[in-house]
C-alpha positions as CSV (number, residue, x, y, z in Angstrom):
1,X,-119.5,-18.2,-75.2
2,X,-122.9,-16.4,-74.9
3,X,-122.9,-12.7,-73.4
4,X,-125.0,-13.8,-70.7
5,X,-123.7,-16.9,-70.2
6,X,-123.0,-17.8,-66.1
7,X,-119.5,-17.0,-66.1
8,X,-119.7,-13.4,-67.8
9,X,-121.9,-12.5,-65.2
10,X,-119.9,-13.6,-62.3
11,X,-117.2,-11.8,-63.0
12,X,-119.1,-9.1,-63.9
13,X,-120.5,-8.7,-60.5
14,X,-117.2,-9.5,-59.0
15,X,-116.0,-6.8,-60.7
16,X,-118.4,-4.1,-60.2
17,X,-118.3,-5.2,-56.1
18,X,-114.6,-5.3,-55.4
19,X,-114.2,-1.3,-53.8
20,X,-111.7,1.2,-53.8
21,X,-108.3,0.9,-52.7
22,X,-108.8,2.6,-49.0
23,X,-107.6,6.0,-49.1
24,X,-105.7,7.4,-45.8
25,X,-107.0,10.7,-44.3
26,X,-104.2,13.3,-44.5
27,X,-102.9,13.8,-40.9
28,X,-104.6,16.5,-38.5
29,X,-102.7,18.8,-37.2
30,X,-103.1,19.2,-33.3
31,X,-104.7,22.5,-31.9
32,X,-101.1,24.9,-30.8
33,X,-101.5,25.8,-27.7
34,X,-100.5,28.9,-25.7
35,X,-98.2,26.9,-23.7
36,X,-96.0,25.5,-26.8
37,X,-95.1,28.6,-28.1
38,X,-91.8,29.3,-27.0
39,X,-89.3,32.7,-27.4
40,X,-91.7,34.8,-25.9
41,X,-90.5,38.5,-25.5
42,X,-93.5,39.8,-23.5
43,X,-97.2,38.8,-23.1
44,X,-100.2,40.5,-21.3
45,X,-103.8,40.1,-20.5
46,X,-106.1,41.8,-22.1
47,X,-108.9,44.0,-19.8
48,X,-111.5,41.6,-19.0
49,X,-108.5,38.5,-18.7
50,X,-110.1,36.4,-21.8
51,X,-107.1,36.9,-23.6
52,X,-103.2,36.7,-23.7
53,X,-101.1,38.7,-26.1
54,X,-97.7,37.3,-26.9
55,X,-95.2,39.1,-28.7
56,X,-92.0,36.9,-29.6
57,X,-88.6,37.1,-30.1
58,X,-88.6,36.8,-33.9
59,X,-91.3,39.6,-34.0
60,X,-94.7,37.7,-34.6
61,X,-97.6,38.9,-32.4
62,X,-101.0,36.5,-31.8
63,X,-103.8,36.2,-29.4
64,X,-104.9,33.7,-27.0
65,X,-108.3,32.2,-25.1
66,X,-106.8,32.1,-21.6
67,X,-109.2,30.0,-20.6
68,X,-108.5,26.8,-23.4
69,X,-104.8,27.9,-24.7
70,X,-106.2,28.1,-28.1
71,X,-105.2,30.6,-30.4
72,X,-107.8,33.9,-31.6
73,X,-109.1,33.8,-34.6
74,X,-108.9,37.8,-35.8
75,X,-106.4,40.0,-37.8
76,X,-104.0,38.3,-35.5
77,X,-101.6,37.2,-35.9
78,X,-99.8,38.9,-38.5
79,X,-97.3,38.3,-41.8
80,X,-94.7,40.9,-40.8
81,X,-92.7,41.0,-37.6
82,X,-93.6,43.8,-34.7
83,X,-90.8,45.8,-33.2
84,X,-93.1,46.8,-29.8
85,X,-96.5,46.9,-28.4
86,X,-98.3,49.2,-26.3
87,X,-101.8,48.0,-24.5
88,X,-104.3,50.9,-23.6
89,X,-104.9,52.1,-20.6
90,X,-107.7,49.7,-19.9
91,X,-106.2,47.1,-21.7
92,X,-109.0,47.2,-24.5
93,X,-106.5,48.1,-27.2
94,X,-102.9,47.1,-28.3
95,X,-100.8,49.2,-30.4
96,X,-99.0,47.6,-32.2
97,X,-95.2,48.7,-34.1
98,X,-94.0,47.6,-37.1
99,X,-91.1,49.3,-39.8
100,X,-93.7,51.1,-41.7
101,X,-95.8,52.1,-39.0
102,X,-98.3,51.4,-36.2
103,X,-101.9,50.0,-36.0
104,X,-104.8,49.6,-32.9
105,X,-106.0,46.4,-32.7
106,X,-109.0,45.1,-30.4
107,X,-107.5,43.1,-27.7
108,X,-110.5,40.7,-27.2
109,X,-111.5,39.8,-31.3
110,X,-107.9,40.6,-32.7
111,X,-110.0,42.9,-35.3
112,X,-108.0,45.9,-36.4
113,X,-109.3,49.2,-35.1
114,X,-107.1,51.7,-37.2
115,X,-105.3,52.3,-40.2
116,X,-101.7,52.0,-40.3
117,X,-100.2,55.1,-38.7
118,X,-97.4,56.5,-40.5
119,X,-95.2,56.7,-37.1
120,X,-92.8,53.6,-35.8
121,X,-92.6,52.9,-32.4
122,X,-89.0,53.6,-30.9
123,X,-88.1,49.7,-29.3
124,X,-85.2,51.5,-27.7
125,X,-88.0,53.5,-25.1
126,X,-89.4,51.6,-22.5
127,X,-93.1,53.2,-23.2
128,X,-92.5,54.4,-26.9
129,X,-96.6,55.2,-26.7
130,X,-99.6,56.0,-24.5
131,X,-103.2,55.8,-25.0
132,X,-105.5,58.6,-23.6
133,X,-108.3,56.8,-21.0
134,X,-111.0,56.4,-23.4
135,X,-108.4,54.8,-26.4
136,X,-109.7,57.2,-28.9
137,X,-106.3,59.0,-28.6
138,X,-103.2,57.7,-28.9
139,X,-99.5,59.3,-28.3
140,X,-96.1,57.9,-29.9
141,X,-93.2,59.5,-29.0
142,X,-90.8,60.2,-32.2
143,X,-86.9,61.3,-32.1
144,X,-88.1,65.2,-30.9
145,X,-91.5,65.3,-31.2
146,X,-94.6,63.1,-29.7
147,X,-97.4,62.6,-32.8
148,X,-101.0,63.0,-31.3
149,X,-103.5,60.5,-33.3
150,X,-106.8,60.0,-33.4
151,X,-106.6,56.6,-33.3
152,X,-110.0,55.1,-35.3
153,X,-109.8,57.6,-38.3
154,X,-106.2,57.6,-38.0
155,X,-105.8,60.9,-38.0
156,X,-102.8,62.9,-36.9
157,X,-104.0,65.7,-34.5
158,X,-100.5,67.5,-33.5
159,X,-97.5,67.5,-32.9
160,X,-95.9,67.7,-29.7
161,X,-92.1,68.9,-29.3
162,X,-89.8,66.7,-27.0
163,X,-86.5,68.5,-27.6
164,X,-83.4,67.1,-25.6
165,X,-80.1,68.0,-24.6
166,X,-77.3,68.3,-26.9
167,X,-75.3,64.7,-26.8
168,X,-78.2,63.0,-24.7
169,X,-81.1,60.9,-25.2
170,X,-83.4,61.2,-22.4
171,X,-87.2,59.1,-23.1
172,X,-89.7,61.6,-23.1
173,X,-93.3,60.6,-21.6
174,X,-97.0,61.7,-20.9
175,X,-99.6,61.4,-19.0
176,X,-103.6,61.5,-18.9
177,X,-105.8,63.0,-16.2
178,X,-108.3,60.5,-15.0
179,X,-111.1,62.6,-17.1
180,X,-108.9,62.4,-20.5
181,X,-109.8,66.3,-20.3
182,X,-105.7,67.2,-19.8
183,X,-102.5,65.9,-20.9
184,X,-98.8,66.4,-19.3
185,X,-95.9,66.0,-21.7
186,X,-92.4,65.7,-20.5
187,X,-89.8,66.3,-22.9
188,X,-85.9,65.0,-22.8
189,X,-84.9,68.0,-20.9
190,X,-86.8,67.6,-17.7
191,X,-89.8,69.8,-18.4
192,X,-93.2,69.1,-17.8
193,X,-96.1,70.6,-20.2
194,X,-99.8,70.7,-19.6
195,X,-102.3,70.4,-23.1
196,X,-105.6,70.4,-23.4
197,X,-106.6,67.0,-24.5
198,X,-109.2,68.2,-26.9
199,X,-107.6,71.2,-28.4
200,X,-103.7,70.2,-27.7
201,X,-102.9,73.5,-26.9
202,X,-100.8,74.6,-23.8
203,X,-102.1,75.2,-20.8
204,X,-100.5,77.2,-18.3
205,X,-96.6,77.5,-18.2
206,X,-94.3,75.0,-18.6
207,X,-92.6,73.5,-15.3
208,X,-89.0,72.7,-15.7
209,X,-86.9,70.5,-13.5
210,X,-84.3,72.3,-11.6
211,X,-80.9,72.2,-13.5
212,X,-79.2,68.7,-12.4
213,X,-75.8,68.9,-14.9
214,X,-75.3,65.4,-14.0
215,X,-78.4,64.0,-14.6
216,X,-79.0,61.6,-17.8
217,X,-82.8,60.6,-17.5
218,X,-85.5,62.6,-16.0
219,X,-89.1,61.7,-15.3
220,X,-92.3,62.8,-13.3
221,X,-95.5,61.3,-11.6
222,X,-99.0,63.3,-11.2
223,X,-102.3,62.4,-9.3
224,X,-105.2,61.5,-11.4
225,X,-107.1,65.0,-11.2
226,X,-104.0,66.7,-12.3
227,X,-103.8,68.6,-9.1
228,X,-99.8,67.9,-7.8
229,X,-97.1,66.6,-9.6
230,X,-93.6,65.5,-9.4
231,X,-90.6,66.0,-11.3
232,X,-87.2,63.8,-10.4
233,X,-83.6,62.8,-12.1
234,X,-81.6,59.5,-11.9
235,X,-78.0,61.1,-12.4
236,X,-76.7,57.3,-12.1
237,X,-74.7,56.0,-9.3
238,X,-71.4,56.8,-7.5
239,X,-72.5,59.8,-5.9
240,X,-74.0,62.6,-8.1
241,X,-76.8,64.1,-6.2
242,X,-80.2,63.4,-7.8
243,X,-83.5,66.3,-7.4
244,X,-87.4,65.9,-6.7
245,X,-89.1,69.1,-7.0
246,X,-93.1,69.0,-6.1
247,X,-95.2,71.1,-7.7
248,X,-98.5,72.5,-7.4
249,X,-100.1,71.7,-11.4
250,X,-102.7,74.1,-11.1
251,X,-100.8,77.0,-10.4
252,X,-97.5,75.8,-12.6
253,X,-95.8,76.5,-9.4
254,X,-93.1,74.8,-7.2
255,X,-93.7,73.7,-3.8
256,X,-90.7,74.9,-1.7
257,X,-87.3,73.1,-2.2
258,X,-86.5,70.3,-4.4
259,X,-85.8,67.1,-1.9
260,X,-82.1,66.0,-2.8
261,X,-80.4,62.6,-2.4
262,X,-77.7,60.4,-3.9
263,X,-78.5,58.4,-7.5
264,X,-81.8,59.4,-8.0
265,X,-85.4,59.6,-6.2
266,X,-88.9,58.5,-7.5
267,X,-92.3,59.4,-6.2
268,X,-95.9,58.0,-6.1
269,X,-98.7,60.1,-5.0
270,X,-102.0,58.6,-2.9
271,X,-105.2,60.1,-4.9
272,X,-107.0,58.9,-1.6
273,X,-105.1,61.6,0.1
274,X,-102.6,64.4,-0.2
275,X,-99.9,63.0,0.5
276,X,-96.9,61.9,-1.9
277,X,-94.4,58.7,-1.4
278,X,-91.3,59.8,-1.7
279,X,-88.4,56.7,-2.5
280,X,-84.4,57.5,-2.7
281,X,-82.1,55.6,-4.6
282,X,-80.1,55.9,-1.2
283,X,-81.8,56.5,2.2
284,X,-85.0,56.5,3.7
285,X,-88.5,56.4,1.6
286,X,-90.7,58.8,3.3
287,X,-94.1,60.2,2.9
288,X,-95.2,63.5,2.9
289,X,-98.1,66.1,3.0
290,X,-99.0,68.5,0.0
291,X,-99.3,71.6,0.3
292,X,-97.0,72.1,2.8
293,X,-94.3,69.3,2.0
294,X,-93.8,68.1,5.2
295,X,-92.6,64.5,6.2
296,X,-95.6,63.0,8.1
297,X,-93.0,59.9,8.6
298,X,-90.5,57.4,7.2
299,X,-90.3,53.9,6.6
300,X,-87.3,51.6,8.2
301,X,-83.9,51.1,6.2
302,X,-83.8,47.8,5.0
303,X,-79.5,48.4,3.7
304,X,-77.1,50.8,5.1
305,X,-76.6,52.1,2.1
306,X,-79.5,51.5,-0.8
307,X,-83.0,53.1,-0.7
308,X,-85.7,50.4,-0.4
309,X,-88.5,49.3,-3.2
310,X,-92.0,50.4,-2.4
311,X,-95.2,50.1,-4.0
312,X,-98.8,51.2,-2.0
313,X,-101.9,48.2,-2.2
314,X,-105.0,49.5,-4.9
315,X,-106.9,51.1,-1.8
316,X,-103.8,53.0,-0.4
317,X,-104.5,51.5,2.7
318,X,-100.9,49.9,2.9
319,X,-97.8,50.7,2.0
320,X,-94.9,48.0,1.9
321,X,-91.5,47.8,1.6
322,X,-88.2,45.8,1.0
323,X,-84.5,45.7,0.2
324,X,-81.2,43.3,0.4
325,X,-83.0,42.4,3.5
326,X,-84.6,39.7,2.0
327,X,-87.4,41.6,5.0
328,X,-91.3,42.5,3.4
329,X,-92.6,45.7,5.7
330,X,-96.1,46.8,5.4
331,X,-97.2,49.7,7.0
332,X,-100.6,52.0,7.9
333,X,-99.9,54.4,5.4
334,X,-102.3,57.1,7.1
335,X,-100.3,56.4,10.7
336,X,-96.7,55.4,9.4
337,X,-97.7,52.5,12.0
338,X,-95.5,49.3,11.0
339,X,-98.3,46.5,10.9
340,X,-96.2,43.3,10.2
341,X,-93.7,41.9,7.9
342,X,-92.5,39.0,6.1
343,X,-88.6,37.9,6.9
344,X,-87.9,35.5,3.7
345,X,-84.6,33.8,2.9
346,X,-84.2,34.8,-1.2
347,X,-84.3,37.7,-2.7
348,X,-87.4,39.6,-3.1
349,X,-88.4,40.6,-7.2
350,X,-91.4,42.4,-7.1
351,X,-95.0,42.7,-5.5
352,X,-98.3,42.3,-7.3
353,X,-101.9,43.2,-5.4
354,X,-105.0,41.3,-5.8
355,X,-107.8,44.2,-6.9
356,X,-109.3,44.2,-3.6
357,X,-106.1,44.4,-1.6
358,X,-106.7,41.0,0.3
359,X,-103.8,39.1,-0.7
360,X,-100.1,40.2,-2.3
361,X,-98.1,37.4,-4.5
362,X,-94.1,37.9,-4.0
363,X,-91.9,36.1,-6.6
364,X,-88.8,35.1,-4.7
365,X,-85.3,34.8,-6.4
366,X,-83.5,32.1,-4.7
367,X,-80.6,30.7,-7.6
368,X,-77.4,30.0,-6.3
369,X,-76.2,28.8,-9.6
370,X,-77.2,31.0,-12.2
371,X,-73.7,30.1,-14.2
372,X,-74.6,26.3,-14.4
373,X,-78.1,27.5,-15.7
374,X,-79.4,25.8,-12.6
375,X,-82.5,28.6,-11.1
376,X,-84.3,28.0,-7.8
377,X,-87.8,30.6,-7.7
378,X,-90.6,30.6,-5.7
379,X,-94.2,32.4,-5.7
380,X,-95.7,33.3,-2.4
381,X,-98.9,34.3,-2.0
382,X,-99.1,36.5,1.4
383,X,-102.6,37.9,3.0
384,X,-103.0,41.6,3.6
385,X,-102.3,43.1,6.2
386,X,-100.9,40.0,7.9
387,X,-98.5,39.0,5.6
388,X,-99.4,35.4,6.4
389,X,-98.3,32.5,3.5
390,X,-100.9,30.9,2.1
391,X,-99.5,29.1,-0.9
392,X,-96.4,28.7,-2.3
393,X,-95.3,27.1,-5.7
394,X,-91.6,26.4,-7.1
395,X,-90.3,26.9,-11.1
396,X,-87.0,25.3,-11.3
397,X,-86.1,27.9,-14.3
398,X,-85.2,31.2,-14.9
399,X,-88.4,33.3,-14.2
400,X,-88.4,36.8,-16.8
401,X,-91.3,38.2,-15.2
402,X,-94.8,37.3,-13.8
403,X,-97.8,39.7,-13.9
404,X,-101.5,39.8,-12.3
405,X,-104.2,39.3,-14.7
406,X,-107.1,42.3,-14.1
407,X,-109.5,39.9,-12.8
408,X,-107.0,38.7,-10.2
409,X,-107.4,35.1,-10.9
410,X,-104.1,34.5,-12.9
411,X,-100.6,34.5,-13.0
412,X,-98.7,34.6,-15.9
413,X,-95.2,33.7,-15.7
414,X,-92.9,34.0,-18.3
415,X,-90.1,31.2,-17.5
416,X,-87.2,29.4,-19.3
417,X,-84.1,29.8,-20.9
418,X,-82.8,32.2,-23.5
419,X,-85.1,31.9,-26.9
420,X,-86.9,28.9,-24.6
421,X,-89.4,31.2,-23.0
422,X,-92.6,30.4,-22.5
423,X,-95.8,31.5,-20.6
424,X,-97.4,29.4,-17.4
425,X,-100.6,30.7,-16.2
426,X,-101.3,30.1,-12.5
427,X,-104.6,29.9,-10.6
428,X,-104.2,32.5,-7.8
429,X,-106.7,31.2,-5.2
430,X,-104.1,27.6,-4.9
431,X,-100.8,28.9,-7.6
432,X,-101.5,25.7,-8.9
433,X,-100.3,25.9,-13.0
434,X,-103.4,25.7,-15.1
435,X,-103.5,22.7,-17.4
436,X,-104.7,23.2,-20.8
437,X,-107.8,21.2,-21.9
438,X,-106.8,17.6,-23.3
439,X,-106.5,18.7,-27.7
């Protein structure tokens, strides 16, 4: 047969035409989404509400677009687990503790803004570290000292002593003026130190908490220009008599007798005003006027035994109050005046404030069957000063914790059971839950 005979170069063609055996395209794996992830240990927003940081049970840390669920690309996450986090004062910045150490990341790009800091965050403190107002600075409290950092250069500026009582393990803390000029330290024994923020050397004498044998945890609250300060104890319950002793910061002094009550006392001062919020463990919250320390007027009882909650709205125009009452008071807090209240049937867990003090949102614990795992809570969205409902919405699951993003136009709620939590963010103008774009 000739090499260019007919049939040669049919089948040559049909050769050369037949194609490839189709080849299938590996699989695509879908976008995560902020909603899938589940055992999440805690989770904020970061200071402009773009983001979500989630830190979960098994340690690992990432960030998330609030607005499409999608994770951050950045230095985050990371490859080893985090023991605690810490987010600056503005929310800017999140510390971040791991075994060998700590590091600053940016909360909005997930870039990191330090070196690793040889000091671990203690997970057994509630606030194992606090960020000065600017975020330059950084505090993290050790076993008897608190390590002063300079937090870009990552450079250790001093070291603060914390000491405690013999036997006891009290959690030390700090605080910032609003000008990041001054620094109060309290150490595990009760005593409050003023530093110079620039120079962390003491300023002024130290004020120490009057003796209180019995107590086992002390802490303190101060106004924003570091003008008046508070001291108090939580001896625990069953009686022991807790102390709050006011103080004039200025002068290191005391401002006449410590205010005694049973298990403990807490205090919030009003910058708009100088006037201090005084709550008991057992009793009547009251407010008072500094210098002098006198009771300009008290709040109703909402239990014949327990002190009420109380919080004060952003502009400290409002006060407002509850207890076992299941009962929501709000009150003028310049007159005492009681303006209205809110008479709920579950139990009341905490009160969060839109930034302009128009509206309050009350997550309500109404389960009946905890035991059977079966959980019944509502959020209620209330106007100020009315305490009117606008909307309500129902999770049918244990709820860990909600929180109010800075912008005021999110909820995130943290619900489900053990090692099943996850985060639901709600729209705050309807507490509808906001749906994810489709993947």
């Amino acid at each position: 047969m000739r090499a260019n005979s007919p049939l040669l170069l049919l089948l040559g063609t049909s050769c050369l035409a037949t194609p490839a055996p189709a080849q299938n395209p590996p699989p695509v794996a879908p976008t995560p989404r902020l909603g899938d992830l589940r055992g999440v240990w805690d989770a904020h927003f970061n200071h402009d509400s773009s983001r979500v940081i989630v830190r979960l049970r098994d340690g690992g840390v990432s960030l998330w677009d609030a607005a499409t669920g999608t994770p951050v690309t950045g230095e985050l996450p990371l490859d080893k687990p985090a023991e605690h986090h810490v987010m600056s004062t503005d929310a800017k910045l999140v510390l971040i503790g791991f075994e060998d150490g700590a590091q600053v990341f940016d909360g909005t790009t997930g870039a990191a803004v330090s070196p690793l800091l040889k000091a671990r965050l203690k997970n057994d403190l509630q606030t194992p570290a606090l960020f000065s107002p600017d975020g330059e600075t950084a505090i993290i409290f050790g076993g008897s000292e608190a390590f002063v950092w300079r937090v870009r250069a990552g450079q250790l500026l001093a070291r603060i002593p914390t000491p405690a009582r013999e036997g006891e393990e009290a959690p030390p803390a700090a605080f910032f003026t609003r000008d990041g000029a001054h620094c109060f330290v309290l150490d595990r024994q009760g005593t409050v130190t003023r530093y110079d923020a620039k120079s962390w050397k003491q300023s002024g004498k130290p004020m120490r908490h009057p003796a209180a044998e019995l107590a086992y945890e002390f802490a303190f609250a101060a106004t924003a220009d570091g003008k008046w300060l508070a001291t108090f104890d939580h001896p625990g319950e069953n009686g022991p008599k807790a102390h709050l002793q006011l103080w004039d910061a200025t002068a290191n002094k005391p401002l006449g007798k410590p205010v005694v009550a049973v298990n403990g006392l807490s205090a919030q001062f009003l910058s708009t005003s100088s006037r201090v919020l005084i709550t008991p463990a057992r009793g009547d919250a009251h407010l008072r006027e500094l210098p002098s320390s006198k009771v300009a007027y008290k709040t109703r009882p909402h239990d014949d035994v327990d002190g009420p909650a109380t919080t004060v709205t952003p502009d400290e125009k409002w006060i407002l109050t509850w207890g076992n009452d299941n009962r929501l008071d709000i009150y003028n807090a310049k007159t005492g005046e009681l303006a209205s209240n809110y008479l709920g049937s579950a139990r009341i867990a905490q009160v969060m404030f839109q930034p302009d003090s128009s509206f309050c949102y009350v997550p309500l614990d109404n389960t009946a069957f905890p035991n059977q795992h079966l959980y019944d809570h509502y959020l209620v969205k209330l106007t100020l000063p009315k305490l009117d409902v606008g909307s309500v919405v129902r999770i049918a699951e244990y709820l860990h914790r909600t929180s109010l993003s800075p912008d005021g136009r999110r909820l995130l709620a943290q619900q489900g059971s053990t090692d099943q939590e996850r985060i639901v963010l709600y729209d705050t103008a309807t507490l509808n839950e906001i749906q994810w774009p489709a993947r």
